[in-house]
N, C-alpha and C positions, 0 to 999 in steps of 0.2 A: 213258578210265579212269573209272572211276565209282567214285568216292570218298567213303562215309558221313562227315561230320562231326560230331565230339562238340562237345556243349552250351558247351565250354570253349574252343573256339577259335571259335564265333558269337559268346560272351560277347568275347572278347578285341575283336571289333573293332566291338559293338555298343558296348560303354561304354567305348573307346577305352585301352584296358589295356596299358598298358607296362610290360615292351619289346618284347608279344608284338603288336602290331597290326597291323606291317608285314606280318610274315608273314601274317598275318589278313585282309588288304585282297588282298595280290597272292591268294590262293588263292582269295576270292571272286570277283578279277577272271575267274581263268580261269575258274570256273563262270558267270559273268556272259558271257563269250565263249564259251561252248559248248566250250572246249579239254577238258573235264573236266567229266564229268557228276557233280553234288553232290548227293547226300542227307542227309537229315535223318530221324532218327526219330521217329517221330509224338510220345513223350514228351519230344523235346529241343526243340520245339513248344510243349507247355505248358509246359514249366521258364522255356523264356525268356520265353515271354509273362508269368510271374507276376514273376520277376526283373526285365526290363525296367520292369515295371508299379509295382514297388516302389523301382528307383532314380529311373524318369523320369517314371513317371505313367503313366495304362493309356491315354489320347491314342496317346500314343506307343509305347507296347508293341505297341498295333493296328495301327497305321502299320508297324513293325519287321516283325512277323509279314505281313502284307500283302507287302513284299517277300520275305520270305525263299519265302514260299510261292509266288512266281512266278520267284523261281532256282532253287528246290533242289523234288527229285523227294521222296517221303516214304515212306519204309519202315517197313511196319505193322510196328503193335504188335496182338499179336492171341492168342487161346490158345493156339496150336502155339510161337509166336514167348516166350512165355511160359514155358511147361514146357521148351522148349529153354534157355532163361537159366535154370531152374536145372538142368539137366541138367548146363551147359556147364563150372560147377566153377569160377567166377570167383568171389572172396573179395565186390565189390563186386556186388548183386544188378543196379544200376540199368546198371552197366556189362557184364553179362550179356547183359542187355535188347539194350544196344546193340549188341551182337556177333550174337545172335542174328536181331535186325531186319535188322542188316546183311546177313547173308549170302539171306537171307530174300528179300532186295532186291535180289541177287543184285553187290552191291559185291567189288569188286576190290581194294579196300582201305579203312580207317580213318585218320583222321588225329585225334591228341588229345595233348594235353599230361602226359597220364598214362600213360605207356608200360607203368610196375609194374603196373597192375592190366588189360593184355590180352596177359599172359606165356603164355596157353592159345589163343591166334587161331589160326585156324588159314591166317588171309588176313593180308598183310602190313597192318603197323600202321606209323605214320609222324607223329614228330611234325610241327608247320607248318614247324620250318628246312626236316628232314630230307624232307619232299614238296615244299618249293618248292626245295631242292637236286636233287633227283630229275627234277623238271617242268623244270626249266631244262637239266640235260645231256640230254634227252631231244631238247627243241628244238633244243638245240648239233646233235645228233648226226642229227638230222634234218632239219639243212641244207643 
């Protein structure tokens, strides 16, 4: 399954954000074991590198980005990817972007903490419970 992540569940378990980080750790684990292939949109790239950079020091923003770039795949951001986010009728422009990178990217689904503002997906969306619920009956059932 190749699953886009929003900026909001890396943040959750880069500056250890509770009570969302479990779910945060187990869904990098699987992309970290290949169970689930993870992307990342090239703008959820800059966001956290400047976030990171502002809560821990830009050391460690580099470091952050350094791994996330050798787990997770990165779905351009580009002018088609562009004009389709505002085509796509999302209230949030930047969350447009990501919809649109997404499919761009050719993801199978989203996973984000903001379910209100991707009510127009047309690929399934999932917060972290409801994908690591998802990921786990899957394995059940594929025992």
């Amino acid at each position: 399954m190749r699953v886009l992540f929003d900026t909001n569940v890396v943040l959750d378990l880069l500056l250890d954000r509770e009570p969302f980080v479990e779910d945060a750790l187990y869904l990098f684990t699987k992309v970290e074991r290949s169970e689930i292939t993870g992307l990342l949109c090239a703008t959820t790239v800059t966001t956290i590198h400047y976030l990171i950079g502002k809560a821990l020091g830009a050391k460690e923003a580099s470091r952050h980005i350094k791994t996330l770039l050798s787990l997770f795949e990165i779905a351009p951001v580009n002018r088609s990817v562009l004009d389709e986010a505002l085509e796509a009728g999302f209230h949030d422009f930047e969350d447009g972007v990501l919809y649109a990178s997404a499919l761009k990217a050719g993801a199978e689904a989203i996973v984000t903490r903001d379910l209100s503002e991707f009510k127009k997906a047309k690929i399934p969306v999932y917060t972290p419970d409801e994908l690591v619920s998802a990921l786990e009956s899957l394995g059940e059932s594929g025992s």
